[in-house]
N, C-alpha and C positions, 0 to 999 in steps of 0.2 A: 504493500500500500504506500510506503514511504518513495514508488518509482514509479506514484501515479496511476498505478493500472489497477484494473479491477480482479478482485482475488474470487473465488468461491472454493471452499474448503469442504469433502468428504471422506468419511470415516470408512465407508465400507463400500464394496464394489456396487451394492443396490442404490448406495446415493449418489456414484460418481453417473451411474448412468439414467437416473432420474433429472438431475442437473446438463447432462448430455443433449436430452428429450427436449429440454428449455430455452435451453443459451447455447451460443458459439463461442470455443475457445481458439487461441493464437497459442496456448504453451499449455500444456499439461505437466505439471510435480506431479511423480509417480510411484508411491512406494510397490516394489515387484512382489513385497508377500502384505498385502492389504488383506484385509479381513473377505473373507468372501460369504456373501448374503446366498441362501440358498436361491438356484435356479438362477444364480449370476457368477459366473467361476472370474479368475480373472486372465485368463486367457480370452475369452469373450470378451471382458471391459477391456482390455490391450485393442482388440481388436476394431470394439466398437471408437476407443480414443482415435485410433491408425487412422479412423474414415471421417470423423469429424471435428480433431483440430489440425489446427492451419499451418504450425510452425513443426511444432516435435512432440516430440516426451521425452522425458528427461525422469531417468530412472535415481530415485532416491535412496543409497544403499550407503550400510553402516561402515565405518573404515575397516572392520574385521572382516565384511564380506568382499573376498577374490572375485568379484563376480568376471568374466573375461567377455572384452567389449562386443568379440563378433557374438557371442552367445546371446551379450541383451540385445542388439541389432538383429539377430533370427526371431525374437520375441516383439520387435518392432520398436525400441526404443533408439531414438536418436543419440545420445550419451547418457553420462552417468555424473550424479553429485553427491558427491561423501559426507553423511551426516555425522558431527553437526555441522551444517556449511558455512561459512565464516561468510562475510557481505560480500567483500570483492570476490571471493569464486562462484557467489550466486550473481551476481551482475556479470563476470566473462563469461557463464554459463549460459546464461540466458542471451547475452549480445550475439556469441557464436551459434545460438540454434536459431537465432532470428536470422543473421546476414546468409545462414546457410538455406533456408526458405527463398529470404529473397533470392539471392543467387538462381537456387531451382527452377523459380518463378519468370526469372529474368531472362532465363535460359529457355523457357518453352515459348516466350513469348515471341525469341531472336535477340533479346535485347543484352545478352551476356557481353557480347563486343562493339557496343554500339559507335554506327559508322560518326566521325568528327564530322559537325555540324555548324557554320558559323550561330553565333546565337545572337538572335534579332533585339529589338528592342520590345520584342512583346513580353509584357511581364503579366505574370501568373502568381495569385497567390492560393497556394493548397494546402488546403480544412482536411486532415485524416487521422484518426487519434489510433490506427490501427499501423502497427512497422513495419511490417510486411509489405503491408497496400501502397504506404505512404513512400518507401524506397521504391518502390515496380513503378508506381506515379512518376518520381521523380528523374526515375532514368529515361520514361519516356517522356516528358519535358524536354530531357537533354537530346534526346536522340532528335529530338521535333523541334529542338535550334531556341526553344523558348527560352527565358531569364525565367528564375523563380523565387519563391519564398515558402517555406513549410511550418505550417503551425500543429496544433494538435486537437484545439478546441474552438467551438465557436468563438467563446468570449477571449480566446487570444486574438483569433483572427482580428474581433473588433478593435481591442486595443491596438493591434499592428497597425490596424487602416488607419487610425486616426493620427498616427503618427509618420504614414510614406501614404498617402494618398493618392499611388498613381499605378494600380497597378489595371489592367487593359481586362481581364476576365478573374472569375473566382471559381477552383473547383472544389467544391466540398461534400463530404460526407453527408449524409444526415440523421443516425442512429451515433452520439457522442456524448458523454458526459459532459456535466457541468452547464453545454448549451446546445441543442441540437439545429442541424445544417439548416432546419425551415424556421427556428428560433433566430437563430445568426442571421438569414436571407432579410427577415421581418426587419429587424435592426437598420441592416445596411439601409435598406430601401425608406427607411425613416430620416436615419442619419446623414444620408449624401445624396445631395442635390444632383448630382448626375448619373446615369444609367449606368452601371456596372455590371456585363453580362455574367448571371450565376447560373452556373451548372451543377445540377447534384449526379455526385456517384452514389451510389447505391443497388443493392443487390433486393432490396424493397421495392418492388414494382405491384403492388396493389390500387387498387383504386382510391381507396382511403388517402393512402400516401400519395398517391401523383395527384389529386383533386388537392390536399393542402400544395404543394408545390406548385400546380397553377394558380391557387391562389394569392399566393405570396406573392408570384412574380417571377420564380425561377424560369431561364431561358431556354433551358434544354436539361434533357438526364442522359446520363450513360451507364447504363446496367454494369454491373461489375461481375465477372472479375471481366475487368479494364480492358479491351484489343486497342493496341495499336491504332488499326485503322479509322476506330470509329472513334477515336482520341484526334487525332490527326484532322477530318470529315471538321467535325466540330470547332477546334480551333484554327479550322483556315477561314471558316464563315465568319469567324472575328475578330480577324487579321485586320 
């Protein structure tokens, strides 16, 4: 909590996969011998984690257990954190399974070697409180020549505008703590007199959700997870 992100904490395989059912995770802390709830083993919950977080797992194990890395990797864990884990090897822990996602991410996209691109004066400022999303964003930025800036939350975004006022479009998330993307759109469109085309990324495509977005004012969405192309499409129309 102290690194901003949102935690949700379970005791036994039936509540890690209750909370599964709920919410999307980016990292899973894993202990490999967790309590197992009948008719939930944890080779099932390994499994069901495999398919629905974003980054890793990151296998929780005591200094006395040898456990040998390709063994947790056949079990489907990304690496391993030696309990009790002191702060800095919980933050490279967690920095190296993040850049190792993006990297993957980056890589299905084309964008691992992206081609040098003069970079324009169009400047971009991107709302994504997710690190994953928000590095794969920003390399396509780079590869698409744009200038940028990356915040994490609505209410940063807003205090950045008010202080560099010139940036040409906004892409933002809109499912974010603190303030979300159609909270922040609401704002902007109060606070600044001139048109600033906003885009929501989002993997939310209900009617709920795009009826507030044309409400607000948002200028376009782009479904996530993010192409290329249809990144590109979009900011050449507000070129």
């Amino acid at each position: 909590e102290t690194l901003h992100m949102h935690v949700h904490t379970a005791q036994n395989t039936h509540e890690v996969q209750a909370a599964l059912r709920k919410e999307s995770f980016d990292i899973a802390l894993y202990n490999p011998n967790l309590t197992e709830s009948p008719y939930k083993s944890n080779s099932d919950t390994l499994q069901k984690l495999d398919e629905s977080v974003n980054s890793g797992i990151i296998a929780l194990v005591g200094t006395s257990q040898k456990e040998d890395i390709d063994h947790l990797h056949s079990r489907g864990f990304y690496t391993s954190l030696a309990k009790p884990a002191s702060y800095r090897n919980l933050i490279e822990t967690l920095l190296r399974t993040i850049d190792k996602a993006a990297s993957s991410l980056a890589e299905e996209y084309g964008l691992s070697e992206p081609t040098p691109v003069e970079t324009t004066d169009f400047a971009v400022l991107l709302v994504e409180d997710n690190p994953v999303n928000r590095t794969v964003a920003e390399t396509m930025l780079k590869k698409l020549g744009c200038s940028y800036h990356s915040v994490e939350t609505g209410r940063q975004a807003l205090e950045h505008m008010r202080d560099h006022d010139y940036y040409d479009l906004i892409l933002t998330d809109i499912h974010m703590p603190d303030m979300t993307g159609i909270e922040m759109a609401v704002a902007v469109r109060k606070e600044f007199a001139r048109h600033i085309p906003i885009i929501a990324l989002t993997a939310d495509v209900t009617k709920e959700t795009a009826d507030k977005m044309e409400k607000t004012g948002f200028d376009g969405v782009i479904s996530k997870p993010v192409k290329l192309d249809r990144l590109k499409a979009v900011l050449d129309k507000w070129r």
